[in-house]
Structures are given as structure tokens and as C-alpha cells.
N, C-alpha and C positions, 0 to 999 in steps of 0.2 A: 454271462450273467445267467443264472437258474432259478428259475420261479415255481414253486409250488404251490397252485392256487387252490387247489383240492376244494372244486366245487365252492368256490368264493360267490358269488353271484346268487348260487341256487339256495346258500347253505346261510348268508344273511340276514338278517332280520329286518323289515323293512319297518322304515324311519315312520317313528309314533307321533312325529310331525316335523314342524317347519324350521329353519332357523338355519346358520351355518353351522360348519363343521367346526369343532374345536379339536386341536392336537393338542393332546399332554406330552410332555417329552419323554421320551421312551426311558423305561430303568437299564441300568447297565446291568453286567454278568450278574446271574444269578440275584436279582431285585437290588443290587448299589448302585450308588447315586446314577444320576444321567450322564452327567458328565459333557463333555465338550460335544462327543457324537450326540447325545441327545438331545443339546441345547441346538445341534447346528438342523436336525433332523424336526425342531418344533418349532422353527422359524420358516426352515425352507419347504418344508411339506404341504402348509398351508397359501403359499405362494407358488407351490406348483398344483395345485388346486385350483387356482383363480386363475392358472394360466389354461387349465382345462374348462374355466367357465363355471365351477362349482364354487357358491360363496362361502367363503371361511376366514374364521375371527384368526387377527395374524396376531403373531406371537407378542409383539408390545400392545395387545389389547389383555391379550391375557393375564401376563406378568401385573397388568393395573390392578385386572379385576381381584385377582389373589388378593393384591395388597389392599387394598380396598375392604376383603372381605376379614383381612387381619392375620391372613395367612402370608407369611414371606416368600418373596420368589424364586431365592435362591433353597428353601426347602421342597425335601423329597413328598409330592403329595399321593395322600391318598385316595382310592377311590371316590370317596364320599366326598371327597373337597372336588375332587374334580368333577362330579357332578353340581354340586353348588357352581361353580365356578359358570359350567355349560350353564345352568339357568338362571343366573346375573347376567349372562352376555347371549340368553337367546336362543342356544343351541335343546338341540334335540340330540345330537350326536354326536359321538367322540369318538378320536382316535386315540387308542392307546397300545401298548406293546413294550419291545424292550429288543436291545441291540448286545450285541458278543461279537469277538472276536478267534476266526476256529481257521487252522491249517492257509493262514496267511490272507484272508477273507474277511468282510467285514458282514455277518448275516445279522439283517434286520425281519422283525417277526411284528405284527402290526394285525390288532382288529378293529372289529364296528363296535362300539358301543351305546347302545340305546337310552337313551338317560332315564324316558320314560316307565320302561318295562324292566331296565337294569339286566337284560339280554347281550352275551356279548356273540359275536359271528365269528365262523371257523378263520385259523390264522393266516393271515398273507405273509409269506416269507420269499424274500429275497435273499441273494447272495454276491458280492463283487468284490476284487479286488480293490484295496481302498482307494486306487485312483479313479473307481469308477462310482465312488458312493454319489455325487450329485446323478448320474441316469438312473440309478436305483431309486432313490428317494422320489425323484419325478417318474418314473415307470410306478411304483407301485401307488403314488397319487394317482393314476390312470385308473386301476384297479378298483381305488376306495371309491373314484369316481362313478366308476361302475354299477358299484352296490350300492346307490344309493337314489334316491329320485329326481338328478340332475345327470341327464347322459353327457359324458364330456365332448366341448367341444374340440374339432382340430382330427389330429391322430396321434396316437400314442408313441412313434416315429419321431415325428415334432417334435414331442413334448420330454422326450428321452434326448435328444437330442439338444434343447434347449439346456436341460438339465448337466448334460456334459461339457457346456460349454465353456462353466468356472470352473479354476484349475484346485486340484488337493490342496495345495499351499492355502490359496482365496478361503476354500471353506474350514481350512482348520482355522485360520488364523478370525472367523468367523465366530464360528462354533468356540471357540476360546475366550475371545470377546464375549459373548453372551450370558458363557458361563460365567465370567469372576462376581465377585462379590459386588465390589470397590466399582461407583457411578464414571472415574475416570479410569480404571480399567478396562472395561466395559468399551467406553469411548475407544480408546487406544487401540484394543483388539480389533473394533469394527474398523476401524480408519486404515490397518496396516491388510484388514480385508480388502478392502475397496480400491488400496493402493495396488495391490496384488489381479484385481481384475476390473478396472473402472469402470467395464461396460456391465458388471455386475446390477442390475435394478433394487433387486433383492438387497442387496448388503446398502446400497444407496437410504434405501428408505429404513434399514434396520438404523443406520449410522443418523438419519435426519430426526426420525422419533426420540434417541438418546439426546439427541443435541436440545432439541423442542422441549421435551423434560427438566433437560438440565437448565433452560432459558438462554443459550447460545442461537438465539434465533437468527443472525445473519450468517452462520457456517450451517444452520437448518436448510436455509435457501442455497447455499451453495454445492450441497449435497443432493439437494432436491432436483435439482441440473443435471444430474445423472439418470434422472425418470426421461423416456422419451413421451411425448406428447401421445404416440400412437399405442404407448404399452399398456396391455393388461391391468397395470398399476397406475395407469396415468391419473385414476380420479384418487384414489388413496393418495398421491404425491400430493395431488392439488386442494383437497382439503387438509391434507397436515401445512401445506404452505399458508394456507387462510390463519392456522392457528400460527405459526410464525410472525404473518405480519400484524396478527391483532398483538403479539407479544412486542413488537417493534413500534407500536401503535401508529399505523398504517390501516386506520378504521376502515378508511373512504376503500383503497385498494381491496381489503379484505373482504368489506360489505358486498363488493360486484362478484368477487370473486364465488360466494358464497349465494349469492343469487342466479349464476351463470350454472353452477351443480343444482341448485333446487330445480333450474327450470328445462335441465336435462331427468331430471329424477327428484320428486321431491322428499324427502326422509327430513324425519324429527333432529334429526344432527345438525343437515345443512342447514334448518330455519331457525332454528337456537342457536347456532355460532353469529348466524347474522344479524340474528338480533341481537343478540352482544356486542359484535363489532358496531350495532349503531348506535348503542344504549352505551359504550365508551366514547364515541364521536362526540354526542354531545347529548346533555339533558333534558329531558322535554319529553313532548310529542312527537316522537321522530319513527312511531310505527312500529318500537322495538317489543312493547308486549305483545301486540298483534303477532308478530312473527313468532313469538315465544308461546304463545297464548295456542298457534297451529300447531307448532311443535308438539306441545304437549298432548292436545286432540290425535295426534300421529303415535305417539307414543307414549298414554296414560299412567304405565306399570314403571316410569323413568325414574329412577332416584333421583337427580340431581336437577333436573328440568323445572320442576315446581317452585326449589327456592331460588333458580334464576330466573322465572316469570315474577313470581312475589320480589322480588329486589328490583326487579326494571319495575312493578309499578310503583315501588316504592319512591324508586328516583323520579317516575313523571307526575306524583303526586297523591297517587292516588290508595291513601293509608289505608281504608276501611279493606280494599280488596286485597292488597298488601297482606296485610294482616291475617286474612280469610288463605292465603298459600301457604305463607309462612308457620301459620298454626300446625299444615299440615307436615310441612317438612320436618317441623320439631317432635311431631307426632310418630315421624318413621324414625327418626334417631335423636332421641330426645339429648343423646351426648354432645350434638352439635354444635359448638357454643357461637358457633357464628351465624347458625339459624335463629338462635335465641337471644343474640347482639341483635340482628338485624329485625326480628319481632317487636321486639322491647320495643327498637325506633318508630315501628308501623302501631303498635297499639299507644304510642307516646301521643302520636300525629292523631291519631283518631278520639281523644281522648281519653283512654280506658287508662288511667294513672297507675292504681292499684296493679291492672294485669302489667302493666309495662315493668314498672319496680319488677315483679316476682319473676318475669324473666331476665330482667337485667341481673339479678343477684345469682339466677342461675350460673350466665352466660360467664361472668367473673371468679363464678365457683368453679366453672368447668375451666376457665382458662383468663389463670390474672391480668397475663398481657394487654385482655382487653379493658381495663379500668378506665385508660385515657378515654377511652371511645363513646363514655355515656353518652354526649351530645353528637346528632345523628351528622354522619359524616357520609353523605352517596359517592363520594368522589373516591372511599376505598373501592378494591378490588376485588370484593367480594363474589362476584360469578363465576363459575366453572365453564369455562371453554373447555372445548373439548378438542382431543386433539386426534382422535380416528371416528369415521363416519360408522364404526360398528363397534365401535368401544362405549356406548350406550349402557351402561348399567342399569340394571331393570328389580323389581323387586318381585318375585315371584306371588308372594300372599297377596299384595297388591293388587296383581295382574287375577288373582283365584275371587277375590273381593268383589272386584269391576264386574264378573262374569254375573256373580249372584246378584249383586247391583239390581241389572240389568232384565234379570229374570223377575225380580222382586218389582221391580217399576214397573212392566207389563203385567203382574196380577194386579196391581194397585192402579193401575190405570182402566183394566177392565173393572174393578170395585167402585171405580169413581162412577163409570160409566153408568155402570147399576143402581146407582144412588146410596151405593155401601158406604156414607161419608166415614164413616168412623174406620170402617175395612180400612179403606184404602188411604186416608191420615195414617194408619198405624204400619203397612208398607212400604209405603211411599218415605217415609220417616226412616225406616230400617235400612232400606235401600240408598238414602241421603248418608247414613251413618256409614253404611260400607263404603260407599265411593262419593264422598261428597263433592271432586270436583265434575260430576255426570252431572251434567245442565237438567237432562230432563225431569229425574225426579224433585227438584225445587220448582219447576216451573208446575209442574202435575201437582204439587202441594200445595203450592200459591191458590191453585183452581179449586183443590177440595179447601183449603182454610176461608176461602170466598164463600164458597157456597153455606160456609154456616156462620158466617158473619165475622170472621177473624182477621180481620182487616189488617191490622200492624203486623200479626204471623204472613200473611201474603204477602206485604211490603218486602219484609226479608228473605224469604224465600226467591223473589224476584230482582232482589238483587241479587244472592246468590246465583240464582240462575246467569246475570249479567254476568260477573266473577266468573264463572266457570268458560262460557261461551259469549262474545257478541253477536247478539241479535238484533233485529231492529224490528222485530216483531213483537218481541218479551221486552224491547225498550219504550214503545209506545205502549204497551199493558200498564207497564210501571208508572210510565206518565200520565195516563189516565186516572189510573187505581188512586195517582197522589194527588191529582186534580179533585176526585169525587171525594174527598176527603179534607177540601180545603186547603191546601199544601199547593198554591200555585208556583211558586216562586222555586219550590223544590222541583216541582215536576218541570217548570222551565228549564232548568240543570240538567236532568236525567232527558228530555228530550235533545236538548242539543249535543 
């Protein structure tokens, strides 16, 4: 094997921030398609990655977020998409490159890509005979790992070593599979991988995500058998297992399961699967906003998170706040016709007639099928499980929103301070409108609408504030505020 690293290390650009690594799959000869090498080198790259200890978004996180973003995955992407793509799922940095075939060798040629600064770093180029392309793809994971602000762990030995240990056959027939078009191709190719090397991890979990996609959730679990408990991969197996048995509905199992990863590591993933798994368990009070409700405090910029808090409160009653999510999810993609079925149902419950009609006729315009469904029905399946713990779709503008939010709330709370009422209404306001599900600026507004006698504007602000966070601080304001205003019986409610 020959490596030219010509000052790799010295000559990259250092990451303009956090997030994992994304690989695009490399282009073949001279920029044509990727091909099987590329498809098998943007799978296994990123799992020799994580066997270095560096976090990286794996190749069925990717493939989602494309599609997701409306881009196909079996098209050739471009730069710019693949940037998009790194900040839907987080990343700061990409791998990109492109692979050839020269005097019986397979040279792969691989940089950094900075998403932020849009800097790319000098090229890492490998070379090996094609039996030895798994140690190359895991050696120069070694390298990217290098350049970046995650020193890998192990040694490179190892991890080369690791990487040789699936045979040419295992990874074409890999690499083939991932390429085809066709969802039972796909399948076939992975399965006649895994056949070819069953202690493979890698193709185990490539082969369980296809199965979990497809909703073959007991051949998910049987694939998933092939993760050892001690691997690298062990927690990725075992949250895509969670989503398996929430598809099998195996709530109860699912719920522990997904409590057992929050309480090793807590992330916005594992506490929105479980609160899904509990909020299908059964309807009620059963804790599942709360958990969805932290989620989302963990991960504010989430696409998909909000309208599955808004739909669990939907199912445990509670329409006004319902309503108050749902608004927002219709708001990021007003195409949604099932943000806007599930609206309708929440401003139906709350009484707001008129706004329910206007989204129902939307939700029927966007998508007829749903006509049966006027009358609210919670027992559809409406929420987004997820099925990798960093397949997290995230909204960038969102996440730029929050930041200003935030800024904006701290002048308006010094304006309060000052007795700027008017200042800091008109901040405080701004800032509600960037990120309105940020607790504090409703709670900071409730305090300036008091102090100039706006009594009913602070009632909702304060509940807004509830909506967004529970507190039992802002809960006892609220039951006060409706106390001193003759509203015993409401404030009784809002206390208990």
C-alpha cells in the first residue's frame, strides 16, 4: 500500500466547528457516477471512523437526509447539496474525493471539506490492489481522523487491520447492494454481503436499517444479532433495534430500551423515540410529552421533533398547547398535510372553528387521501420515529433564529430592568417571534405586560411559557395572576 500524505495534517483546515463527519461517496474516473466503489467507500468509511472513536453520520443517515431534502440518493450530488445535506445532519465537515482504477490498483484520493469556510485540505491518496481496498478505506479513516479535532483512538495497525478483515467478494457484493436503485435490490446485495462475511458489523447494520425502512422488522432484529454487545457499533444497533420493536409494537420493550441509552448518554433521539414508544403504549398521561418536551430543549433546530411533541399532546389532551406546536411545524413546511390534518384536529379541540376548517381544507388540498380523517382520530400513526440516533434532521435557519432569539431576549430583559417597558415589549416580542418555542422570552413578556396592566397579554404569554417548558415556578405565576383576576377555578387547573 502507498500513501501520499504531502503534509495532510499541517496543510488542513481546521474544523469551523462541531458536528460529525459526513462522507459523500466519492465520483468515479474523471467526475462519473460513484458507482459500487463509491457507494461501498460511503458506507464503510464512516464506520471506520467510529471504529477510530471519531463521530460520523453513517451512510443510511445520509441517503434519508437527501431524500428528505428532495434530492434522490441514487443521484450524482453536488457540492452545494452536499453541504446542505452536512447541515440538515449537523456536520461541519465532509469528506469528499473520487476513486480510479490505474495499472491493476484501485487509487482512492479523499479531502476535508469545511462546510463552513467552504475550504477544502490537500489530498489524501491511497493506493492497493483491489483485494486490499477494505485496509485502505480504514487506513486512510486513520488519516482523516488525524486532521481533525478528534485524535483517533486505538492504532492505526488495528484499525487497518480490522478493515482487512472482510473479504473482496463481502465488499463488492456490498458496495453493489447499495448502489442499485430498486429497495429489494438493495436488500439482496446487502444480504448476499453478510452471507459472504457474517462476522461483518458493518454490512449487518447496513442490511438491518434497509430491513427497518422497509418495515421487515423481525429480519431487522435478526440481522441486528450480528452487532456484538462490545462493538463500536453496539449503541447504533441498539437504537435502530428500539425502532424495530416500536414497528413490531413492542412499546414496553422499546420504552426500557430507550431509557437504558438516555441513561448511558442522554441525546434528543433517545428521549423522543421513548416517548413515542410510550405515547403508542397507551393514551394518557403516561410522561410521553415530558420526554418529547426534553428532546426538543436538547435539540431546538429538529425538524421533525416539534410535530411529534404537538401530536403526544394532542393525544393526552391537551389541544390549546397542541395547537401552539403544531402551528409551528406547519410554519417550517406549510406542505405538510399531515401537520395540518393534525392542526385542524388541535384548533377543532380548542375551539378555534374557523382556523380548524382553513387548515383542514388545506391539508385535503395538499393530500385527498386525507378526507376520511376530518374527525380526529389519535390512534393514527402519525409520529416520526426515528430510526438512527444521528439521523436528527435539523433546520439550519431555525437553529440561526434561536441564536438571535436569544440575544434579543437578553437586551429586553435588561430594558425591563430599566424600566424601558415599552423597549423591552418590543424585543422581547421580536425575540418571541424568532423562536417562539424559547420559554424565556414569554415569561420576560408576561413580567413587562404586568407591569403596565395587561393582564390577559401576560395570562398567555405565561402560558406560552408552560408550552414551551414545564415549570412550576411560571406555574404558580400563572395560578396566581388567574387567582388575582377572579378565575379561581381556572387557576385551580393550572395549579394542579
Amino acid at each position: 500500500m502507498s500513501l501520499a500524505l504531502a503534509l495532510w495534517a499541517a496543510l488542513a483546515p481546521a474544523a469551523s466547528g462541531g458536528g460529525p463527519v459526513l462522507v459523500v461517496p466519492p465520483s468515479g474516473p474523471e467526475g462519473a457516477a460513484a458507482g459500487w466503489l463509491g457507494a461501498l467507500v460511503a458506507d464503510l468509511l464512516p464506520r471506520a471512523l467510529q471504529r477510530a472513536g471519531v463521530p460520523a453520520v453513517p451512510d443510511g443517515d445520509r441517503r434519508a437526509a437527501q431524500e428528505a431534502l428532495g434530492v434522490s440518493a441514487a443521484a450524482t450530488t453536488t457540492r452545494a447539496t452536499s453541504i446542505r445535506v452536512a447541515e440538515a445532519l449537523g456536520s461541519s465537515r465532509l469528506v469528499v474525493g473520487s476513486w480510479a482504477e490505474r495499472a491493476g490498483e484501485t487509487v482512492l484520493s479523499l479531502q476535508l471539506l469545511d462546510a463552513g469556510r467552504g475550504t477544502l485540505s490537500a489530498p489524501l491518496v491511497g493506493s492497493v490492489p483491489a483485494a486490499g481496498l477494505g485496509g485502505l478505506v480504514h487506513s486512510l479513516a486513520w488519516d482523516v481522523a488525524l486532521a481533525g479535532p478528534w485524535p483517533p483512538t486505538g492504532t492505526r495497525e488495528a484499525l487497518v487491520k480490522a478493515g482487512e478483515a472482510t473479504p473482496l467478494e463481502a465488499l463488492r457484493a456490498l458496495g453493489e447492494g447499495l448502489a442499485a436503485r430498486e429497495t429489494t435490490a438493495r436488500i439482496a446485495g446487502v444480504r448476499r454481503a453478510l452471507a459472504a462475511a457474517p462476522g461483518c458489523e458493518e454490512t449487518a447494520l447496513a442490511l438491518a436499517r434497509l430491513l427497518v425502512d422497509s418495515s421487515a422488522f423481525e429480519e431487522a432484529l435478526a440481522a441486528l444479532g450480528h452487532v456484538r454487545p462490545g462493538s463500536p457499533f453496539a449503541r447504533d444497533g441498539r437504537f435502530l433495534e428500539g425502532a424495530a420493536l416500536v414497528g413490531l409494537r413492542r412499546y414496553r420493550e422499546a420504552d426500557v430500551l430507550y431509557a437504558q441509552l438516555a441513561q448511558e448518554q442522554q441525546t434528543a433521539a433517545a428521549l423522543a423515540n421513548r416517548g413515542l414508544a410510550r405515547l403508542r403504549a397507551a393514551a394518557g398521561a403516561n410522561g410521553a410529552s415530558t420526554l418529547l418536551r426534553e428532546a426538543v430543549e436538547l435539540e431546538p433546530a429538529s425538524v421533525d421533533l416539534p410535530f411529534d411533541l404537538g401530536y403526544a399532546l394532542l393525544v393526552e389532551g391537551d389541544a390549546p398547547a397542541a395547537a401552539f406546536w403544531l402551528k409551528g411545524a406547519v410554519r417550517r413546511d406549510p406542505a405538510d398535510a399531515q401537520s395540518r390534518l393534525t392542526l385542524s384536529w388541535a384548533l377543532a379541540a380548542s375551539g378555534r372553528t374557523a382556523e380548524a376548517e382553513e387548515q383542514w381544507r388545506a391539508a385535503v388540498a395538499l393530500a385527498p387521501a386525507l378526507e376520511g380523517l376530518r374527525t380526529p382520530d389519535p390512534t393514527r400513526r402519525f409520529e416520526r420515529v426515528l430510526v438512527s440516533e444521528r439521523g436528527l434532521l435539523l433546520d439550519p435557519e431555525r437553529r440561526s433564529d434561536a441564536e438571535e432569539a436569544r440575544t434579543r431576549a437578553a437586551h429586553g430583559e435588561s430594558l425591563l430592568e430599566a424600566s424601558d417597558l415599552a423597549g423591552a415589549v418590543s424585543e422581547l416580542a421580536r425575540a418571541a417571534l424568532l423562536d417562539p418555542y424559547l420559554a424565556g422570552p414569554h415569561r420576560l413578556l408576561a413580567r413587562a405586560h404586568r407591569a403596565r396592566s395587561e393582564d390577559e397579554k401576560a395570562v398567555e404569554e405565561l402560558r406560552m411559557a408552560l408550552w414551551c417548558r414545564e415549570d412550576p415556578v411560571v406555574r404558580r405565576e400563572l395560578a396566581d395572576l388567574l387567582r388575582s383576576l377572579g378565575r379561581a377555578e381556572e387557576a385551580k387547573r393550572v395549579a394542579g
